[in-house]
C-alpha positions as CSV (number, residue, x, y, z in Angstrom):
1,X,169.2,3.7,316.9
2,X,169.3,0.7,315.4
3,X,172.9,-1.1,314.9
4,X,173.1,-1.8,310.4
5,X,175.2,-3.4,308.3
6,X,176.2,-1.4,304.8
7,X,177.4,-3.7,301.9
8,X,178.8,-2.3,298.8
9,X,180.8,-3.8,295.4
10,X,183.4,-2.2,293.7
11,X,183.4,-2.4,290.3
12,X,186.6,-1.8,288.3
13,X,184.8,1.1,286.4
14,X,183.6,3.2,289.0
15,X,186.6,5.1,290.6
16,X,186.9,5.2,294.5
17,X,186.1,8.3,295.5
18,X,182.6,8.2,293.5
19,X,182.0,4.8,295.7
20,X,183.0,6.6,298.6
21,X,180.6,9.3,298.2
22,X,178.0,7.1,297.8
23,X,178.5,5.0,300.9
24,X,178.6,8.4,302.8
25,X,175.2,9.7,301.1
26,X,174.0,5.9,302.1
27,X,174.8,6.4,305.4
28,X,173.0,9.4,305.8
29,X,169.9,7.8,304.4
30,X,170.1,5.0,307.3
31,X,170.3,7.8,309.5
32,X,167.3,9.7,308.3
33,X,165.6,6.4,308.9
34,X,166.6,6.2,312.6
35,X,169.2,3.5,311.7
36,X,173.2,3.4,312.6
37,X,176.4,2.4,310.3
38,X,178.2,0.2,312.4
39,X,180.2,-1.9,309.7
40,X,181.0,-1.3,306.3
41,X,181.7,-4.2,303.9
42,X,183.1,-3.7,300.3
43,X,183.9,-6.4,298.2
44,X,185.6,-5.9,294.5
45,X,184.1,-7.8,291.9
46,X,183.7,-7.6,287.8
47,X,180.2,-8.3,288.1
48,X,177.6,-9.1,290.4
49,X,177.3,-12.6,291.2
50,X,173.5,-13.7,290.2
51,X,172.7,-15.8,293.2
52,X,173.8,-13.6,296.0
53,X,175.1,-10.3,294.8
54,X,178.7,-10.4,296.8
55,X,178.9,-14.5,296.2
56,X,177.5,-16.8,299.2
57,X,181.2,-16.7,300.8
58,X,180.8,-13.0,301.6
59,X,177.2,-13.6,302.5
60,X,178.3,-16.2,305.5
61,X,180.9,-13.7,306.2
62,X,178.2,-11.3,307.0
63,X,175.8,-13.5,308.5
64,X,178.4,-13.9,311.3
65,X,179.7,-10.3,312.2
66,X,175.6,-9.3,312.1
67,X,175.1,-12.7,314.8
68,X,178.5,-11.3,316.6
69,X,177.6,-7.9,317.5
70,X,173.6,-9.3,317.0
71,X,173.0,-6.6,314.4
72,X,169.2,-6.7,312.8
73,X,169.3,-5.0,309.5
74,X,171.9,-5.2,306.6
75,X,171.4,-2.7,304.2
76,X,173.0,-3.1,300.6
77,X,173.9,0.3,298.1
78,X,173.1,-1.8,295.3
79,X,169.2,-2.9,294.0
80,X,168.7,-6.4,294.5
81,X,166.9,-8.8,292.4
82,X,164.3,-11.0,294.2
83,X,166.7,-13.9,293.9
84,X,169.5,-12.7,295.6
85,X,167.5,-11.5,298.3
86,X,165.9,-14.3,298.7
87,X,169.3,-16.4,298.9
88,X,170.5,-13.6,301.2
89,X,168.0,-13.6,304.0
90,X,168.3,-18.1,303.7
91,X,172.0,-16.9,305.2
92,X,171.8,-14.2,306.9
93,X,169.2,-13.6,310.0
94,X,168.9,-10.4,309.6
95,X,166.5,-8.0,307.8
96,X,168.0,-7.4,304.2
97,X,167.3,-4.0,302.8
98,X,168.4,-2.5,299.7
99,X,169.3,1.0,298.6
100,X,165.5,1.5,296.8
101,X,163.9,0.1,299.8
102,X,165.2,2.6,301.9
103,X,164.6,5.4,300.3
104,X,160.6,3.9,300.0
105,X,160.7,3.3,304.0
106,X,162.1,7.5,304.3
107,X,159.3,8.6,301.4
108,X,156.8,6.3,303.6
109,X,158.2,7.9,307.2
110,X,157.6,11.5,305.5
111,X,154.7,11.6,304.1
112,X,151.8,13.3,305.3
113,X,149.4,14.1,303.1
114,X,146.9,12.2,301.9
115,X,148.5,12.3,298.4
116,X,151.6,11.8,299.8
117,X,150.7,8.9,301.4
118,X,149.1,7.3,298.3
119,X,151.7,8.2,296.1
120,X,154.2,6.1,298.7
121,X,151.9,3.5,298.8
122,X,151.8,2.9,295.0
123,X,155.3,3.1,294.5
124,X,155.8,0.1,297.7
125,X,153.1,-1.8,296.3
126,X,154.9,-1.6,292.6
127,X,158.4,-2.4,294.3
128,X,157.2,-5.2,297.0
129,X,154.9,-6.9,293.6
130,X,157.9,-8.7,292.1
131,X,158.9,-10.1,295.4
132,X,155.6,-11.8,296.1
133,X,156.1,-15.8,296.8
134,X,154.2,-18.6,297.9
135,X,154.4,-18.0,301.4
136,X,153.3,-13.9,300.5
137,X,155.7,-10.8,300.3
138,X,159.2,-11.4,301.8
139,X,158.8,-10.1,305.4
140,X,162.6,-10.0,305.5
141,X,162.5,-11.6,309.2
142,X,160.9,-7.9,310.3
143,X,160.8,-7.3,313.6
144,X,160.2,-3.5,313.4
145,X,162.6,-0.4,312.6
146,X,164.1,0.3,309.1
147,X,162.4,-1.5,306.5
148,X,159.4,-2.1,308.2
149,X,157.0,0.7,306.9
150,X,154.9,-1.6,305.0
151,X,152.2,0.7,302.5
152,X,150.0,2.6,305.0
153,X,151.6,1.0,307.8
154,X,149.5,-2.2,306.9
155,X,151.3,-5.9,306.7
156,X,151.7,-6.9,303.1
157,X,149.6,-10.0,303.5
158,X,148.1,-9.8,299.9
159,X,148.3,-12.2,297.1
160,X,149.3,-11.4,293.6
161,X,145.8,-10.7,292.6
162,X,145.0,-8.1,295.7
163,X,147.7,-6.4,295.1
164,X,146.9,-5.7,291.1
165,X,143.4,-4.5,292.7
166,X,144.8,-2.1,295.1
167,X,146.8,-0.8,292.7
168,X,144.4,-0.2,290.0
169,X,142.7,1.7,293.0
170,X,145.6,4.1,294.2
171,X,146.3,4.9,290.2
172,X,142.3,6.0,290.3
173,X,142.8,8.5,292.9
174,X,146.1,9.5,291.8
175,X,144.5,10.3,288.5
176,X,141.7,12.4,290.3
177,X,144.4,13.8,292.2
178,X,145.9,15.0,288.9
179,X,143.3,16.2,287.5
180,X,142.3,18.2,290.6
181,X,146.0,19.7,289.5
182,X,144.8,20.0,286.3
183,X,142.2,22.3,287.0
184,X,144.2,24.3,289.8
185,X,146.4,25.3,287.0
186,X,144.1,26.5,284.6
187,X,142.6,28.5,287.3
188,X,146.1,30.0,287.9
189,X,146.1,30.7,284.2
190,X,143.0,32.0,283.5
191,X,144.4,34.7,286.4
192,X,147.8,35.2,285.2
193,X,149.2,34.0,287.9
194,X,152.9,32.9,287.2
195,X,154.0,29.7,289.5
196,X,157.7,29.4,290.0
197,X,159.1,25.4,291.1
198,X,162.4,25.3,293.7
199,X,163.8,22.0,292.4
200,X,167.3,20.9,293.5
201,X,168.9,17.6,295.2
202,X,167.9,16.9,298.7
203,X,169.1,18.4,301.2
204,X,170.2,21.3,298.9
205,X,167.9,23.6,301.1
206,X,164.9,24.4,299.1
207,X,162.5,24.3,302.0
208,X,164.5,27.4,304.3
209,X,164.6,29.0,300.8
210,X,161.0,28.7,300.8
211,X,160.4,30.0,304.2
212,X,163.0,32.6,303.4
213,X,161.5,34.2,300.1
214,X,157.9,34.5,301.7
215,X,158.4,35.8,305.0
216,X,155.9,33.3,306.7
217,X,154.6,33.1,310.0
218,X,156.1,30.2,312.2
219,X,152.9,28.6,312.2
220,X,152.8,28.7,308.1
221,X,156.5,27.9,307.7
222,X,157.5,24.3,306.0
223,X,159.5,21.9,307.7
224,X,163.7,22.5,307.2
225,X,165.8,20.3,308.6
226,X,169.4,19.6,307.9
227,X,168.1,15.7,306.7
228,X,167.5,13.9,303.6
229,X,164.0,14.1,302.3
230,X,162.9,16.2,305.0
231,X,160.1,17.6,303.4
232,X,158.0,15.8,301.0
233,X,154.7,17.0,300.2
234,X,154.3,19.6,298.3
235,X,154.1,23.5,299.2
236,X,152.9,26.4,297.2
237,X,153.0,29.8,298.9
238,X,152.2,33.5,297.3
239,X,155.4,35.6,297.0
240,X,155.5,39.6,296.2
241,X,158.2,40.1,293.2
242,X,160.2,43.6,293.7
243,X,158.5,45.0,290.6
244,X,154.9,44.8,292.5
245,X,153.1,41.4,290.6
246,X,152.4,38.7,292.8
247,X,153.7,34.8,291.6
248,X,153.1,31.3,293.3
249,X,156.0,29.5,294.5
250,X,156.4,26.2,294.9
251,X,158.7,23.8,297.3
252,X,159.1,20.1,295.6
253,X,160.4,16.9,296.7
254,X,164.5,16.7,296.2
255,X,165.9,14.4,294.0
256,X,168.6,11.8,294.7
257,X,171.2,10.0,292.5
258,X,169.2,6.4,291.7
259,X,165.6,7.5,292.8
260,X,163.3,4.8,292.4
261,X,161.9,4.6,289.2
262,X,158.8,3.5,291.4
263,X,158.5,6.6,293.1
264,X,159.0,8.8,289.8
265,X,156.0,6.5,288.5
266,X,153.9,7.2,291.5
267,X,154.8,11.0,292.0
268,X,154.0,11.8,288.7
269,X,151.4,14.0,289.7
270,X,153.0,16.5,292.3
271,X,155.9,16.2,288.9
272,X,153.5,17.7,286.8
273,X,153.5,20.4,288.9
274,X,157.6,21.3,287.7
275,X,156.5,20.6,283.9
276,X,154.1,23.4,284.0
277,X,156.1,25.9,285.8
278,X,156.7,29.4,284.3
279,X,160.3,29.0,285.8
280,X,162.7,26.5,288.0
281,X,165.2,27.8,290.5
282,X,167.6,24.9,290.8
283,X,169.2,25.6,293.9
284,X,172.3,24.0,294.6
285,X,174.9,23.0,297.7
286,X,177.4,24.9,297.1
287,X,179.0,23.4,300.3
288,X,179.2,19.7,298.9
289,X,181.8,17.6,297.1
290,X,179.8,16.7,294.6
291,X,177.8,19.7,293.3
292,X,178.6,18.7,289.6
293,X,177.4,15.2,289.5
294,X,174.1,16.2,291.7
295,X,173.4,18.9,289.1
296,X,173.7,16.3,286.3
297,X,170.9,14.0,288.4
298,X,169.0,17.0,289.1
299,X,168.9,17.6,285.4
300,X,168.6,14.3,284.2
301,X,165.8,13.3,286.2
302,X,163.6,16.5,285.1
303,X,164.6,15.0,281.3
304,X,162.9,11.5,282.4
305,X,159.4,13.2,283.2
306,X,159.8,15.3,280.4
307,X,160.5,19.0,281.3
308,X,162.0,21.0,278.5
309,X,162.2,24.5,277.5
310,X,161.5,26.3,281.0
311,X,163.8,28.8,281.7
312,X,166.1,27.6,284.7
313,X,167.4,30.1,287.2
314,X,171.2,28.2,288.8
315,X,171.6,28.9,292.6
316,X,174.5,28.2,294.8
317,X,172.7,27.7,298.2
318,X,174.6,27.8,301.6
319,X,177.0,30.8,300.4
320,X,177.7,31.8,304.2
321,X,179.2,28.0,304.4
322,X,181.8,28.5,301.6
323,X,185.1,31.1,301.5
324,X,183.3,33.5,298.8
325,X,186.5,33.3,296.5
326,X,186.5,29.5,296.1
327,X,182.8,29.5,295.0
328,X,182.8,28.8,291.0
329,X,180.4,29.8,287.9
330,X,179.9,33.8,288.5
331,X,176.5,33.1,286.3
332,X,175.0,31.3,289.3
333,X,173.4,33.6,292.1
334,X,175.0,33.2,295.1
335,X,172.8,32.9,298.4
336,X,172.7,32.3,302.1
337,X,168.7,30.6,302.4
338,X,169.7,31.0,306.1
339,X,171.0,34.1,306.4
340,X,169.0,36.3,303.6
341,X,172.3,36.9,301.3
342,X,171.4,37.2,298.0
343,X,168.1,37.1,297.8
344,X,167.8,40.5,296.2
345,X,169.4,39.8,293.6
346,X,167.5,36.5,293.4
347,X,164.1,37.9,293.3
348,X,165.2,40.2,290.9
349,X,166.3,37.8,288.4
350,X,162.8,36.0,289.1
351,X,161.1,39.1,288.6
352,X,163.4,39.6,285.1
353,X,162.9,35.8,283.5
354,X,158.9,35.8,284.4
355,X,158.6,38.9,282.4
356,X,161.2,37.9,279.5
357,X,159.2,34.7,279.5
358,X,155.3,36.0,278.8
359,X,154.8,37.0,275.0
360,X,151.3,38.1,273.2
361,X,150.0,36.4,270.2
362,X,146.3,37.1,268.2
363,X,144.2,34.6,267.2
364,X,141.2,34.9,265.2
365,X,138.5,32.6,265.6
366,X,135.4,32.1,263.2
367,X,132.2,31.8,264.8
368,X,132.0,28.1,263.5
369,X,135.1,27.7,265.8
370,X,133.9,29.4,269.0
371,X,134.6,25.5,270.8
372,X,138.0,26.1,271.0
373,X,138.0,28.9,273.4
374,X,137.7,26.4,276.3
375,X,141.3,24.7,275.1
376,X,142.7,28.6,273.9
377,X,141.9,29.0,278.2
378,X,143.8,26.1,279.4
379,X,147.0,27.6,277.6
380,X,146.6,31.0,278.3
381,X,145.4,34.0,279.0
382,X,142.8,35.7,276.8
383,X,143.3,39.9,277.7
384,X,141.1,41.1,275.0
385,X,138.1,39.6,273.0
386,X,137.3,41.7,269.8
387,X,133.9,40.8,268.3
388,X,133.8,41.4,264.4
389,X,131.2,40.5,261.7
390,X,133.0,37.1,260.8
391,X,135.0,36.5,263.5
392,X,136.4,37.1,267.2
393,X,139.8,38.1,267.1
394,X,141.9,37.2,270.8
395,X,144.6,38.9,272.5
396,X,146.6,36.0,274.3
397,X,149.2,36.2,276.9
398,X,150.9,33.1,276.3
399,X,155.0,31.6,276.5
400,X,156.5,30.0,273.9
401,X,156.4,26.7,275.7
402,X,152.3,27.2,276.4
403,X,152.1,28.7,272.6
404,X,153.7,25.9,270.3
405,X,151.6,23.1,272.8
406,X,148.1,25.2,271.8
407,X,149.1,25.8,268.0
408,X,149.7,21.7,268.5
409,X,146.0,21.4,270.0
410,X,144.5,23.6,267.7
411,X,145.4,21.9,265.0
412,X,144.7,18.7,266.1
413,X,141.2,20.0,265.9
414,X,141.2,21.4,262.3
415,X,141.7,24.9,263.0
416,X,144.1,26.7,261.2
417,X,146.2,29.3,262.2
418,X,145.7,32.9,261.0
């Protein structure tokens, strides 16, 4: 494994024990990426000095326990700016990697897919862009290992103007990608077919819920592993509710205090999936420290790409981990994605929201107005059509969510509603 470096400041607001956890989570993330914490430096500060982040005295401090113990790769828990990492790497020999680049190099190690592996692209491209000089992007004196999973494995040798091009390229097939999405869901739709997103923080065991709830064969089963970001493209599997009707799961990328705002850019398109899901099962670690404040990023980051109104199931994942009294919130389900505890009762709450959630409306369309069927199908689904002298009267199966986004379409077209 290779021998890293963690820098971290301490700002008089942020209390210890939050800075803590963060180093901890930071050190699992060097881990995930085949790296090992072998010295921690923390320096207190009121704010972060422009030039060099920890001020150039700390810097040469560094620079000399990294050529001590001859340690390649100092990774810092904050986001540098292109100046101070600039400044850093003209005193330190050493790679210098920061928090957002990491979790790029993990996104870029995972990915699979050929969406996935666009979507990491974009977001490397949009982060490395900025840091383009005269002499190209800052290498970082790479010789290999953690920070050196360059956008499809390619070097960065592009200037300025190649990199806008390739961009404008991956956003083209990202947007066919999304509309290839587009069209799955209104398929889905048009069949009834409810889809249900596992959303949570990562490593909060979504994926061994996954296998868990469906029952699949070891060849079909996603990838679960006790890591960060384990699994990263998507997964949609067909699940059996206990009251007989048939739904589509789906497994999702975790979320992570701080994630890139390059990677929610890029990912926008496997996000889509969550913002047009009948339902979200949030599951949760019960097991860590910090359950509260990775709800609260969990939540917040499904408020930055705009998901609202969809009911939210709360799960405390890992139940077999915990001493049953201690665990909080009796309006959570409480499972064991390992062991099968609980999920009974889960799939009967599933079972209990989908159906809570579906409503039927009527709408009665002139014949002058017989265009807007093909939007009235994206939204939902028509169960009865009722042919009249004067007009064709529709029996929808529609949720709220789905029903005040079509009255909103429909009216943008001049219909009104009746």
């Amino acid at each position: 494994m290779e021998k890293v470096i963690v820098v971290a400041i301490k700002y008089p607001n942020i209390p210890s024990i939050e800075l803590n956890n963060s180093l901890q989570e930071l050190s699992r993330l060097i881990n995930t990426a085949g790296g090992e914490v072998v010295e921690t430096v923390i320096q207190k500060r009121d704010k972060p000095d422009p030039s060099f982040l920890i001020g150039s005295g700390k810097a040469t401090e560094i620079a000399n326990i990294a050529k001590k113990y001859n340690i390649r790769a100092v990774v810092f828990n904050n986001e540098l700016t292109f100046t101070q990492q600039r400044n850093l790497e003209e005193v330190i020999d050493a790679k210098i990697i920061d928090r957002t680049r990491l979790i790029l190099d993990i996104f870029a190690y995972r990915a699979r897919t050929k969406e996935g592996i666009l979507q990491v692209e974009l977001a490397q491209l949009n982060y490395y862009l900025p840091r383009l000089t005269k002499r190209g992007i800052m290498f970082d004196n790479q010789v290999g290992g953690i920070g050196a999973r360059g956008p499809g494995e390619r070097k960065l040798e592009y200037d300025r103007r190649k990199i806008r091009d390739r961009i404008a390229v991956l956003n083209r097939e990202i947007n066919k990608i999304q509309n290839f999405r587009t069209l799955q869901r209104q398929k889905r739709i048009s069949k009834n077919i409810p889809i249900v997103s596992l959303i949570g923080y990562t490593n909060a065991g979504k994926s061994t819920l996954l296998n868990t709830l469906t029952k699949c064969s070891p060849e079909r089963m996603v990838y679960a592993d006790d890591k960060l970001f384990a699994t990263l493209d998507p997964t949609i599997r067909r699940l059996k509710l206990p009251s007989g009707r048939f739904i589509l799961i789906s497994d999702t990328v975790g979320f992570i205090r701080n994630l890139p705002h390059q990677l929610i850019a890029a990912f926008r398109a496997t996000l889509e999936e969550i913002k047009e899901s009948d339902c979200l099962i949030h599951v949760i670690d019960v097991t860590s420290n910090e359950r509260k404040l990775q709800e609260s990023v969990v939540m917040q980051t499904l408020n930055e790409i705009g998901v609202k109104n969809i009911p939210i199931i709360n799960v405390y994942n890992k139940c077999d981990l915990f001493n049953y009294k201690n665990i909080p919130n009796e309006q959570y389900i409480k499972i064991s994605a390992r062991t099968g505890y609980g999920i009974e009762n889960l799939l009967k709450q599933i079972d209990k929201t989908i159906e809570y959630k579906k409503l039927y409306r009527e709408l009665n369309l002139s014949y002058n107005d017989i265009s807007l069927i093909d939007i009235i199908h994206k939204y939902a689904n028509v169960v009865e059509k009722l042919y009249t002298d004067s007009y064709l009267k529709l029996r929808l199966q529609i949720d709220n969510i789905n029903w005040n986004i079509l009255k909103k379409k429909l009216k943008e077209q001049n219909y009104e509603y009746r």
